[in-house]
C-alpha positions as CSV (number, residue, x, y, z in Angstrom):
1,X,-17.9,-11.4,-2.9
2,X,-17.2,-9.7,0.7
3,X,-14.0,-10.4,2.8
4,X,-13.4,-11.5,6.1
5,X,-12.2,-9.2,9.0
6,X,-9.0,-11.0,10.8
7,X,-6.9,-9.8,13.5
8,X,-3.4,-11.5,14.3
9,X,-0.8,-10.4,17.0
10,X,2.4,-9.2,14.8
11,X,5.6,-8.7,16.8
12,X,3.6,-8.0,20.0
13,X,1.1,-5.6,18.1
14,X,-2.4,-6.0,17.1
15,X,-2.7,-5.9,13.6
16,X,-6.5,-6.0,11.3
17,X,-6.6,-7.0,8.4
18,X,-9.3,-8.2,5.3
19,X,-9.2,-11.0,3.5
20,X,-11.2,-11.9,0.3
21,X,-11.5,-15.2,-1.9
22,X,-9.8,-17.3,1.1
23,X,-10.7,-20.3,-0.8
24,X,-7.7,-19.8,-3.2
25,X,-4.3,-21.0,-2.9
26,X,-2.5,-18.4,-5.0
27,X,-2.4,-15.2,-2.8
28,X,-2.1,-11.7,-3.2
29,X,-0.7,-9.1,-0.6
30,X,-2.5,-6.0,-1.1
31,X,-1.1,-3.2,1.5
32,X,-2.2,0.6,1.2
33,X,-0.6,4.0,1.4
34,X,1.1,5.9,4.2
35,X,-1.9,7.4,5.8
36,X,-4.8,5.6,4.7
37,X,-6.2,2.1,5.4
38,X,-6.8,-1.4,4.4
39,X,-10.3,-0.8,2.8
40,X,-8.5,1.5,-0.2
41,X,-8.4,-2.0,-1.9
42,X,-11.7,-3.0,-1.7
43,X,-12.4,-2.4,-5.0
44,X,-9.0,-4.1,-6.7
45,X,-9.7,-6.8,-3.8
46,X,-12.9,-7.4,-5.2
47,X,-12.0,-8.3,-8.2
48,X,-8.9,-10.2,-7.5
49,X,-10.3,-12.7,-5.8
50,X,-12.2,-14.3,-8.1
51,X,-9.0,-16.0,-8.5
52,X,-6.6,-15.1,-5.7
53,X,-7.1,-15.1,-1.6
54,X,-6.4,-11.5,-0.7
55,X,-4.9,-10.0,1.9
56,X,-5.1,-6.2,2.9
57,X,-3.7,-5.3,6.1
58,X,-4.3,-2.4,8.6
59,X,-0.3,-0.9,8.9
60,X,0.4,-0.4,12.9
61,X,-1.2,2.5,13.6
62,X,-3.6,2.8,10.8
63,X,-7.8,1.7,10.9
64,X,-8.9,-0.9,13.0
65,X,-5.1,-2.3,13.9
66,X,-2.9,-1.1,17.2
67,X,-1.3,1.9,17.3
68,X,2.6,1.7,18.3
69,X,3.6,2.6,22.5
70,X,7.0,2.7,20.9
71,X,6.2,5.3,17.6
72,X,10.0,6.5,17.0
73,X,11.3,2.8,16.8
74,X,8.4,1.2,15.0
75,X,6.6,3.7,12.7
76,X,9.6,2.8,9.9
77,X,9.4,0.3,7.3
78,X,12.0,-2.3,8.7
79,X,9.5,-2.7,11.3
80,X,6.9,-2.6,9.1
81,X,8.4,-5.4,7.1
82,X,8.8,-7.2,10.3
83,X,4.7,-7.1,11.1
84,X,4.7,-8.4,7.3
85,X,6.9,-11.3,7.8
86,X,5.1,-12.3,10.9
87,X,1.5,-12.0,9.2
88,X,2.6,-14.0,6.0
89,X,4.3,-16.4,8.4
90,X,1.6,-17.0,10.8
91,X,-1.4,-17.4,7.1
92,X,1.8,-20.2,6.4
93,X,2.2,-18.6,3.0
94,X,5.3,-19.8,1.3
95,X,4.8,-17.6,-1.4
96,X,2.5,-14.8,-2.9
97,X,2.5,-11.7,-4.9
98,X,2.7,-8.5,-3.8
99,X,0.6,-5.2,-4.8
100,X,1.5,-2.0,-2.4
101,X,0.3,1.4,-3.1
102,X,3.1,3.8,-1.9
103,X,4.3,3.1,1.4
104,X,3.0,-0.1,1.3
105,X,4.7,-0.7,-2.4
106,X,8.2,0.3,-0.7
107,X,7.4,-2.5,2.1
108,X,6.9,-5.1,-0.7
109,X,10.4,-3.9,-1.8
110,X,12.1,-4.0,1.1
111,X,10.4,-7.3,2.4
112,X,11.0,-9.1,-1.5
113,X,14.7,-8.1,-0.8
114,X,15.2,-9.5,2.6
115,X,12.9,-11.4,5.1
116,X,10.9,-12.3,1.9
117,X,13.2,-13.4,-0.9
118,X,12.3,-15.8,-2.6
119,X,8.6,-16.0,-1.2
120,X,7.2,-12.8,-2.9
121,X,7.0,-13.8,-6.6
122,X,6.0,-10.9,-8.0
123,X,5.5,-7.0,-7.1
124,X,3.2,-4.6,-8.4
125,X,4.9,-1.0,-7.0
126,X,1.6,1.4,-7.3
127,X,3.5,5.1,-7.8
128,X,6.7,4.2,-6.0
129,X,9.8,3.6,-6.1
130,X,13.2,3.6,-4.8
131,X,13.6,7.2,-4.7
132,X,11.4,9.7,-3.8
133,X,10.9,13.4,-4.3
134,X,12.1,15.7,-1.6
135,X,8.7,18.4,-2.2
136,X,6.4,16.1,-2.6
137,X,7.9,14.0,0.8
138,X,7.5,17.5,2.4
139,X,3.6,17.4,1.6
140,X,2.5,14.4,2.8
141,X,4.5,15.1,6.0
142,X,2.6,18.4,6.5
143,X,-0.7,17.0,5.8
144,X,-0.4,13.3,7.9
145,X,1.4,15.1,11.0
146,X,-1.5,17.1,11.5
147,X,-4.7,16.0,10.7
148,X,-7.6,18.6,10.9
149,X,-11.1,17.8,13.3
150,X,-14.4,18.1,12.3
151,X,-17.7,18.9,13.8
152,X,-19.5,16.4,11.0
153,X,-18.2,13.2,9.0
154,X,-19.3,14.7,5.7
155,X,-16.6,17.6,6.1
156,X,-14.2,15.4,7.1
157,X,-15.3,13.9,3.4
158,X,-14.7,17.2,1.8
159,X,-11.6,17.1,3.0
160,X,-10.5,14.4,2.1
161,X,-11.9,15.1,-1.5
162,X,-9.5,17.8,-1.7
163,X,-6.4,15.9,-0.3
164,X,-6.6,13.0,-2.5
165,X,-7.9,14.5,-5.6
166,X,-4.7,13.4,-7.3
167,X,-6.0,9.7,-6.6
168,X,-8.5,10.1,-10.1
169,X,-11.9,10.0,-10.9
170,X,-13.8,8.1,-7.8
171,X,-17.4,7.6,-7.7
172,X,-19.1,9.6,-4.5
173,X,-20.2,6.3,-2.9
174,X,-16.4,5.4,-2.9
175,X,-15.3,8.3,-1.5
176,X,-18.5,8.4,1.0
177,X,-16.8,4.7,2.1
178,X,-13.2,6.7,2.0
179,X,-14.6,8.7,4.1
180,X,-17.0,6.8,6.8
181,X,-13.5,4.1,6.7
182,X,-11.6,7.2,7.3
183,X,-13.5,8.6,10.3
184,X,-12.2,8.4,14.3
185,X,-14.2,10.3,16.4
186,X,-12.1,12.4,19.7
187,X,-13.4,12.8,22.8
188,X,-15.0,16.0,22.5
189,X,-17.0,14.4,20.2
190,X,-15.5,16.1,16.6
191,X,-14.1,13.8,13.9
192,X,-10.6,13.8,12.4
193,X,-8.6,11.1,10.5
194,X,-8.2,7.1,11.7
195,X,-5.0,7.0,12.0
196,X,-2.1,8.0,14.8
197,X,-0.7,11.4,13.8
198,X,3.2,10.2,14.9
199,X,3.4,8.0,12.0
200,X,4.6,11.3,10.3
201,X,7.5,10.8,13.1
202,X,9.0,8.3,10.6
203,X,10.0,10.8,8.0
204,X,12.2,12.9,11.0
205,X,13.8,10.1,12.6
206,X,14.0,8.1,9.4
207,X,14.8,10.4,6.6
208,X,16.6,8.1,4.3
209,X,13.7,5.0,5.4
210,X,13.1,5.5,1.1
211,X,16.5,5.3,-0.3
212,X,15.7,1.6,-1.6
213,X,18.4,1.7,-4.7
214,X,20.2,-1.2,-3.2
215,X,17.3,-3.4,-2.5
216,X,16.0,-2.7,-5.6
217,X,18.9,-3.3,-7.7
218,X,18.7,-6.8,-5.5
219,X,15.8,-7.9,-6.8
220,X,15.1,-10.8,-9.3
221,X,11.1,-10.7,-9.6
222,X,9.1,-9.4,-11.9
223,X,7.8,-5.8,-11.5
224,X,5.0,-3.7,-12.0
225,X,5.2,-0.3,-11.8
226,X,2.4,2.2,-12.0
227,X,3.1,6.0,-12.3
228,X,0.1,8.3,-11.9
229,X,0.6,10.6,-14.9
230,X,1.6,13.6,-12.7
231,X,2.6,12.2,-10.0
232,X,4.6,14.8,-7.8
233,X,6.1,11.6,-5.7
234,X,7.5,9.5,-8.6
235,X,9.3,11.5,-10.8
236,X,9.7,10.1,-14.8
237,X,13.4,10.1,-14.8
238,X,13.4,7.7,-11.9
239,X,10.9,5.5,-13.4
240,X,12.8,5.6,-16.5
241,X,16.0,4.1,-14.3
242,X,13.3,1.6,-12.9
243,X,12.9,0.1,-16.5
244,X,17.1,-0.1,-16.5
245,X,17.7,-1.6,-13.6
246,X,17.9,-4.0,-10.9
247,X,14.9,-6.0,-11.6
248,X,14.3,-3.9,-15.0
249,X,10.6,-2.7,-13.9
250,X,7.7,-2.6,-16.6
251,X,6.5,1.0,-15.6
252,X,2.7,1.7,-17.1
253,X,1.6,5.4,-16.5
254,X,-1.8,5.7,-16.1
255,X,-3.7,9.2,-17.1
256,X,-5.9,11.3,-15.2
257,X,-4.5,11.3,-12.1
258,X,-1.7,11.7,-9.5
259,X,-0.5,10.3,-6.6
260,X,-1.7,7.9,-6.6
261,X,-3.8,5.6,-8.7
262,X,-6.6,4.6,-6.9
263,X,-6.9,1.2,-8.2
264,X,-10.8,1.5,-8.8
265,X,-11.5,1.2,-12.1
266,X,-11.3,-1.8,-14.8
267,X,-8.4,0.0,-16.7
268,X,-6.3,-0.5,-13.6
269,X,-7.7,-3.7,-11.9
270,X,-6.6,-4.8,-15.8
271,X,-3.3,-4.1,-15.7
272,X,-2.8,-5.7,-12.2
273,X,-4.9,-9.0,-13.4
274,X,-2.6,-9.3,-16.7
275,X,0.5,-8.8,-14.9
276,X,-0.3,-11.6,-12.0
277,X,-1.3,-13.9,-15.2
278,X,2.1,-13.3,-16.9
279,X,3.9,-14.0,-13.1
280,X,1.7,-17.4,-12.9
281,X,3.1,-18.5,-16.1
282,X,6.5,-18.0,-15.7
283,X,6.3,-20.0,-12.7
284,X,4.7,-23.0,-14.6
285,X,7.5,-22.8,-16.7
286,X,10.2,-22.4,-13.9
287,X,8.2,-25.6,-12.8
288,X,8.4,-27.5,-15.8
């Protein structure tokens, strides 16, 4: 099945989006990492919707959506979660699940906690969590502030190879689409990265933006956690506190890779799949 592209004006911005399966009722929200794009979920997207309409949006400032005038006020997650309220609002979907890969698992968080209690029934946290790891913050800021150009796409695809080899074993076709769904071109005519290299802004005018503790210990949802088995972002002894509090997290590592899992494979699409089925049935119950 292929998805639909959508754009809807989000607090003034622009923001593009996919959706798959928009037959269904039951919805996913599926919302990638801090410097990559809506099409890193094709493949868990795919098979999703079988089932589920699906959602992947474009964050401000990433692929095909707007990038911010205002980057120092608006590249943080409240305003993130902001754009999220106004998308789910203006779709009229009173409830849904949430799958977020990194930054786009700590704006499930926050928005399951505030704008989105009680609407986001369950929340699949793909190698995040409410506390971060200072080294590892450090290296994704180096790498998205500055974002190399190339003279051809298929270095730029080397590139990223190397950069997000911790994502796990990905076929070359998928990281041939990584790449050519990676790809802006400047006006001298070299390529670099799609998205605008102030999002790394957030990290210096928003240092604590990750210190979710609170909202976490809010929640009351069923959650997910996936920890790439050497993950450098999510350390074990804060997914261990996951399991013990707040919403007491059932935390899965998965081998062979990093940060993070690319949500590609059956072993993974799996483990999402099983997780929404055990959130659908405690809401029948709920129901009953």
């Amino acid at each position: 099945m292929s998805f639909t592209s959508r754009y809807l004006a989000c607090e003034g911005r622009e923001i593009h989006f996919t959706e798959w399966g928009a037959h269904h009722r039951e919805t996913v929200v599926a919302w990638h990492g801090l410097a990559r794009t809506a099409r890193d979920m094709d493949e868990v997207a795919q098979h999703l919707c079988s089932r589920y309409r699906v959602i992947c949006p474009d964050t401000l400032g990433r692929g095909l959506s707007q990038w911010s005038p205002e980057p120092e006020q608006e590249y943080q997650l409240s305003f993130y979660v902001k754009l999220a309220t106004s998308l789910v609002d203006q779709l009229k979907l009173d409830r849904m699940f949430w799958l977020g890969t990194s930054m786009g698992g700590a704006i499930g968080m926050l928005a399951a906690g505030t704008t989105l209690r009680g609407r986001v029934q369950g929340l699949v946290l793909n190698d995040i969590g409410p506390q971060l790891a200072e080294p590892a913050i450090a290296r994704i800021r180096d790498y998205a502030g500055q974002p190399p150009s190339f003279e051809r796409v298929t270095e730029l695809e080397d590139f990223l190879r190397t950069v997000y080899q911790p994502y796990g074993w990905m076929s070359d076709a998928q990281w041939r689409r990584m790449a050519e769904t990676s790809t802006r071109r400047l006006p001298g005519g070299r390529v670099t990265t799609h998205y605008d290299p102030a999002i790394a802004m957030q990290f210096a005018r928003h240092p604590r933006d990750y210190d979710l503790w609170p909202v976490y210990d809010s929640l009351d949802i069923p959650v997910l956690c996936l920890r790439g088995a050497e993950s450098d972002l999510l350390l074990p002894e804060v997914a261990e506190a996951m399991q013990r509090r707040g919403p007491c997290a059932t935390v899965v590592t998965v081998p062979g890779c990093g940060h993070a899992p690319a949500l590609n494979v059956p072993a993974q699409w799996d483990l999402v799949s099983r997780f929404l089925y055990r959130c659908e049935l405690v809401q029948r119950q709920t129901a009953a």
